[in-house]
Structures are given as C-alpha cells and as structure tokens.
C-alpha positions as CSV (number, residue, x, y, z in Angstrom):
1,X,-3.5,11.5,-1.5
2,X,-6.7,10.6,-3.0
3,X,-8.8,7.7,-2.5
4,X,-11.9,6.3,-4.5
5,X,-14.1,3.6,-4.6
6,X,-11.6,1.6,-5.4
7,X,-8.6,3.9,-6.8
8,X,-6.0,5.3,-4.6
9,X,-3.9,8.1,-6.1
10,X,-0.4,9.3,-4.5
11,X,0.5,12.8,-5.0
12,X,-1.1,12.6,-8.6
13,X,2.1,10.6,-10.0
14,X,0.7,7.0,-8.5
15,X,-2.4,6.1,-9.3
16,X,-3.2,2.3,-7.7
17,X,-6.2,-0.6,-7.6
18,X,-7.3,-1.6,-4.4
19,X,-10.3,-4.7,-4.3
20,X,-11.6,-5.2,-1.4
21,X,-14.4,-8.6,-0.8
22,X,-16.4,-9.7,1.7
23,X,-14.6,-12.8,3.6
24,X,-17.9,-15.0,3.8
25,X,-15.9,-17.9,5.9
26,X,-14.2,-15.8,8.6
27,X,-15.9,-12.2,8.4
28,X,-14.8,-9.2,7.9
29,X,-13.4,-7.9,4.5
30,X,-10.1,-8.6,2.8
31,X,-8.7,-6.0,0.6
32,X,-5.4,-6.2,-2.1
33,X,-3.5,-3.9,-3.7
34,X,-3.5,-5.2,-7.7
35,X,-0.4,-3.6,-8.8
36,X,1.5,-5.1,-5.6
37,X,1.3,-8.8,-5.8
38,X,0.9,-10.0,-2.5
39,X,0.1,-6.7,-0.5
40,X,-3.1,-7.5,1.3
41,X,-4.9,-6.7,4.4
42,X,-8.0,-7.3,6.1
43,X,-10.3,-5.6,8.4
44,X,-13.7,-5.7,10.2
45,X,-15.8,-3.4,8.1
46,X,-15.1,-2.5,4.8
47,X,-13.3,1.5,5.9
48,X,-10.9,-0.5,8.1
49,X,-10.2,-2.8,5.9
50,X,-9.2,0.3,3.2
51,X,-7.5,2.2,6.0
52,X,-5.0,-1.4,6.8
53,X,-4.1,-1.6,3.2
54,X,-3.1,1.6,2.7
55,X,-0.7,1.7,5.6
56,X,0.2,-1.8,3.8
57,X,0.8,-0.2,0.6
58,X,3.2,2.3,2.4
59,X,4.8,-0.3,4.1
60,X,5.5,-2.4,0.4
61,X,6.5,1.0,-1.2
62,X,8.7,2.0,1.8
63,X,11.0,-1.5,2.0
64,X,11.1,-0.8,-2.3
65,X,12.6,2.2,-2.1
66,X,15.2,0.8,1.1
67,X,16.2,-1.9,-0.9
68,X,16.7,0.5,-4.2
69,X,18.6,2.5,-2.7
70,X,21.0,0.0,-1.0
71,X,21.2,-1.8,-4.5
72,X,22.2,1.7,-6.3
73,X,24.3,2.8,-3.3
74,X,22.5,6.0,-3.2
75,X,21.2,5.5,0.5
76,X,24.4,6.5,1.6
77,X,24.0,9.2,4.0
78,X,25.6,13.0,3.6
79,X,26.2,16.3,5.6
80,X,24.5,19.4,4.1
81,X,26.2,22.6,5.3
C-alpha cells in the first residue's frame, strides 16, 4: 500500500482518490473516497482523517467482495487436504 497527497494505491492493481477539506462549521477534516460514492470519514487533523478513511475504504471493499461472492456462490467454504 501506497499513499500520496491524495492518491492511495493497493498492491499496485488499485489505484484510488481520496479529498479530504477542512469542515469550517464543525472542525476537523472530512475526507471521501471518489471512486466509492458515499465512503467518507472524518477526523480531527488532516492524518486522522486519512488514516479513518482508509480503514473505511477497507471496510466498502471488504462487504463488496462478501456480497460478490454470495451472489456468485463462490464463498462457499472447502477442505484442502
């Protein structure tokens, strides 16, 4: 994982935009994900704010890939020997 100014990269094969403002009425700083509508956090300073929405983002592309694999029925769990 790579992060940027505003860029965060996922094992080279995910690249995504992260905006982060200033939230002038309550404080603090409000950061989105761009390519996840509706992913957002928020946090004190401006690193904790970054540091929130990435767990978010993980959290977005973590129920994705549950409700994927329920829908293609490859969830299903198997015994290796």
């Amino acid at each position: 994982m790579r992060i940027s100014e505003d860029r965060l990269e996922l094992s080279g094969a995910l690249e995504l935009s992260i905006e982060i403002e200033e939230d002038e009425l309550d404080g603090g700083y409000v950061a989105s994900c761009l390519e996840l509508p509706g992913c957002m956090s928020q946090g004190e300073t401006r690193e904790e704010a970054l540091h929130n929405i990435i767990d978010a983002i993980g959290g977005v592309l973590e129920a994705r890939l549950e409700d994927q694999l329920r829908s293609t029925g490859n969830g299903r769990k198997r015994e290796v020997v």
